[in-house]
C-alpha positions in Angstrom: 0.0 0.0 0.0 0.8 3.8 -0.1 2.6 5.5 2.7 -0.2 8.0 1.8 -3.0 5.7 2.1 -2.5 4.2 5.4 -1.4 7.4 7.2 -4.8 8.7 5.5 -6.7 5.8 6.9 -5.1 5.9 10.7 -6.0 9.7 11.0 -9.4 9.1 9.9 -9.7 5.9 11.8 -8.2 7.0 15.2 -9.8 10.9 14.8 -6.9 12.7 15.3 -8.4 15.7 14.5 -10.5 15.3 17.8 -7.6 15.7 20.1 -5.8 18.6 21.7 -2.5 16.9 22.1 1.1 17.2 23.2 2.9 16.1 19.8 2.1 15.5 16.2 0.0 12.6 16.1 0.2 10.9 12.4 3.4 10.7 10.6 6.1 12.1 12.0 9.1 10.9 9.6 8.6 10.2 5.9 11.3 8.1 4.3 9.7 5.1 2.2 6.5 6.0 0.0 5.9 2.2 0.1 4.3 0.4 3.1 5.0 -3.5 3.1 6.0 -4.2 6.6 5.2 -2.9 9.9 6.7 -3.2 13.1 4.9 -1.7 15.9 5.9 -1.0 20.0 5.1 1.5 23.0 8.2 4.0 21.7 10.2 5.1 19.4 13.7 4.4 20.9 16.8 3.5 19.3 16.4 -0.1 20.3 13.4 -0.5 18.3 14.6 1.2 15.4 17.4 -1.2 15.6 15.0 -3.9 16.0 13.0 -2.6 12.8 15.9 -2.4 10.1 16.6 -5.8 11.4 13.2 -7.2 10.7 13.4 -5.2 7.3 10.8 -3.1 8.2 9.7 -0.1 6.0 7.4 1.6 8.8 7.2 1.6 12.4 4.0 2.8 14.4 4.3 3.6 17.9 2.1 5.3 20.7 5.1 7.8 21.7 6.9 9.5 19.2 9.2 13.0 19.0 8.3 16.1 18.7 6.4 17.1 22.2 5.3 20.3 23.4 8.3 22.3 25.7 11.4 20.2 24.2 14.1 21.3 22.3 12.9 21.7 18.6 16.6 21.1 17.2 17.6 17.4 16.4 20.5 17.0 17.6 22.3 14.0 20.3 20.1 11.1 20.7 16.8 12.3 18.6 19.1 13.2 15.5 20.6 9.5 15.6 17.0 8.2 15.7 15.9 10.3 13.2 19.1 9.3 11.0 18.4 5.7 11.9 14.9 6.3 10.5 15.9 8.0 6.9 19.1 6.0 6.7 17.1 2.7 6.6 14.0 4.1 4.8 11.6 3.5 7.5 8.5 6.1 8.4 7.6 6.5 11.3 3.5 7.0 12.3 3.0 8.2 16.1 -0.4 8.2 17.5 -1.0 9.6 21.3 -3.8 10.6 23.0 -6.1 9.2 19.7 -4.5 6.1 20.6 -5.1 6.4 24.6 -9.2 7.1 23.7 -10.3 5.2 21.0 -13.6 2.7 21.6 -12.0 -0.5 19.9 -8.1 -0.1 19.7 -7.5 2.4 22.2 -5.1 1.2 25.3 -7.5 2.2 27.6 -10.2 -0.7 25.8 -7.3 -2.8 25.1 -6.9 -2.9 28.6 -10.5 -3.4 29.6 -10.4 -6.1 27.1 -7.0 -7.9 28.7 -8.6 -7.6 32.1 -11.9 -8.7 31.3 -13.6 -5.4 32.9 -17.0 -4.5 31.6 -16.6 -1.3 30.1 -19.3 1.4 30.8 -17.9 4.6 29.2 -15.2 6.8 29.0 -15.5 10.1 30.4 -13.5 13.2 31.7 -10.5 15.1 29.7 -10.9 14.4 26.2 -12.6 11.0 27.1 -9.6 9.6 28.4 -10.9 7.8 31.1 -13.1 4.9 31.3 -14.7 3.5 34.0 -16.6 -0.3 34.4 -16.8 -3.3 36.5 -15.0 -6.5 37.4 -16.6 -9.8 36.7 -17.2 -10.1 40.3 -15.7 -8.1 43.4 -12.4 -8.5 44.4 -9.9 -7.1 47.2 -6.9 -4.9 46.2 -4.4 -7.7 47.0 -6.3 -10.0 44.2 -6.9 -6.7 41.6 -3.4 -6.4 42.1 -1.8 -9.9 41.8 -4.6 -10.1 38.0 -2.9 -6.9 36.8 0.9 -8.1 37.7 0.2 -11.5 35.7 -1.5 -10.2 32.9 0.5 -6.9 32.2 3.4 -8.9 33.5 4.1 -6.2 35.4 4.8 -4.9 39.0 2.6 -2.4 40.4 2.8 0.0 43.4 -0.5 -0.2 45.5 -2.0 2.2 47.7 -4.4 1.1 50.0 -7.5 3.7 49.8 -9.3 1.6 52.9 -10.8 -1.6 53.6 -13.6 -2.3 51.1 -13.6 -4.7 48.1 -13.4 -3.6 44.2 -16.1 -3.8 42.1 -16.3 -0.2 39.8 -13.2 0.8 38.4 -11.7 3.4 36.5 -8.7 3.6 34.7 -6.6 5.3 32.7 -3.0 4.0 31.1 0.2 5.9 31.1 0.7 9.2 33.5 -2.5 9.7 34.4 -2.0 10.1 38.0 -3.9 13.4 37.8 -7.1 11.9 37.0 -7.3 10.4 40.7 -10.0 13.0 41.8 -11.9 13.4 38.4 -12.0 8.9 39.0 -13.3 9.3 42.5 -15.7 12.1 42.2 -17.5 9.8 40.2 -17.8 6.8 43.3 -15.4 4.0 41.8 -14.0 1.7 44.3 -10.5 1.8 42.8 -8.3 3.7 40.4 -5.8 2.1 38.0 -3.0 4.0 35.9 0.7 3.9 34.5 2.5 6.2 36.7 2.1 8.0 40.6 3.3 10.8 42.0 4.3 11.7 45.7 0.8 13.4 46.0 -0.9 10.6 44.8 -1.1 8.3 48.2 -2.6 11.1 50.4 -5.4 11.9 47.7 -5.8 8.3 47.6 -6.3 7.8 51.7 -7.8 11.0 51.8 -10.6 10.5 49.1 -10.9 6.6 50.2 -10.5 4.9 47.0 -7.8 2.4 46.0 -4.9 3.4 43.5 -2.8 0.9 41.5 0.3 2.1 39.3 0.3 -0.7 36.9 3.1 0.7 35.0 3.6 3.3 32.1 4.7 0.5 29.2 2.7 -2.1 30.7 -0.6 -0.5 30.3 0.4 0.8 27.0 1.4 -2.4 25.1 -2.1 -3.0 23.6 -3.5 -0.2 21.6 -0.6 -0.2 19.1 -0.9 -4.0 18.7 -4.8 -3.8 17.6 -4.2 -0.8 15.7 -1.5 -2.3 14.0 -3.7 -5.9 13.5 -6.6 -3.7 12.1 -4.4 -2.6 9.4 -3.0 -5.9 8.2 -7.1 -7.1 8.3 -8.1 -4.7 6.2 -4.6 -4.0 3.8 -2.2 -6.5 2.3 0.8 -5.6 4.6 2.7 -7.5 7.4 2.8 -6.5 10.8 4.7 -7.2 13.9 4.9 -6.3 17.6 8.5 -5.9 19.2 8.1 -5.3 22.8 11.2 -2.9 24.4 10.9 -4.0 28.0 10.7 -0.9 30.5 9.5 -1.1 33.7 8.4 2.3 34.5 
């Protein structure tokens, strides 16, 4: 297919347009106007560039790419050998953020739902990034916990928001510690995101609801890997998943 023709399908697909976002979500570097093979990860580092040329890629797709609000806008150090890697080895690079955080199907937020077997209910708040639903059946923090750990293969940090059991959850992948209050306002037994911050366990104790840091990576390993299995259904292209382990 044409490098045109899938960026042109992704931007409609994930409605970027719909998004007030921190970088350019779409395609970020162009170096191949051909699109055979896709690898896809979480970021954009140089260890899955690496990965890429050696899987002969032609395009990578990732959830975090360059280019974000407040950083340096020359290329220079470590971006300008990614960037170089990129062109060098005539691989474009698609990056798709918050779009990629919020969408219904192949969003991380549903991929998540859909790797924990939580009933989704909607997705509210900030630009719809967070969703809130049910467990199967109630459960205490210690057994949440130890589901999340084995599935995301993961370990979390817990904070312990009091003594009752789980059954409504909301949730939220990557930093979205910030959301704690906006996810209790609306009466959910427990909170679950990628990252914490030092503020995080007295809002927690102090608004009584459960908050597990699942991990940044971990909860954002999904919505790239549909994404990138909905293009291969519906276009004659390859794709692959390289997972870059990080445990933040």
């Amino acid at each position: 297919m044409q490098l045109k023709q899938l960026c042109d399908f992704c931007d409609e697909y994930l409605k970027v347009d719909d998004f007030n976002d921190y970088c350019p979500n779409g395609l970020q570097v162009e170096a191949n106007p051909r699109v055979e093979h896709i690898v896809c990860g979480v970021t954009a580092s140089q260890a899955l560039i690496e990965a890429a040329i050696e899987q002969g890629a032609d395009t990578l797709i990732v959830h975090h790419g360059y280019f974000w609000k407040g950083e340096s806008q020359v290329i220079t150090g470590y971006k300008a050998t990614r960037i170089a890697s990129l062109i060098r080895n005539n691989i474009n690079l698609l990056a798709y953020h918050l779009p990629l955080d919020a969408h219904p199907e192949v969003g991380n937020n549903a991929q998540l739902a859909r790797v924990m077997d939580w009933q989704l209910s909607r997705s509210f708040g900030e630009q719809g990034l967070l969703f809130e639903g049910r467990l199967p059946r109630p459960q205490s923090l210690a057994e949440l916990t130890h589901q999340l750990e084995a599935r995301l293969d993961t370990r979390a940090l817990v904070i312990d928001g009091g003594d009752h059991a789980i059954e409504r959850i909301a949730w939220c992948s990557g930093a979205a510690q910030g959301f704690i209050e906006t996810a209790a306002a609306c009466g959910v037994d427990a909170f679950v995101s990628g990252e914490v911050s030092e503020s995080s366990f007295h809002i927690a104790r102090e608004l009584g609801i459960h908050y597990i840091a699942a991990g940044h990576h971990a909860t954002e390993r999904f919505g790239v890997q549909a994404l990138a299995a909905e293009i291969a259904n519906r276009f004659a292209v390859r794709q692959q998943f390289i997972d870059i382990a990080n445990p933040v």
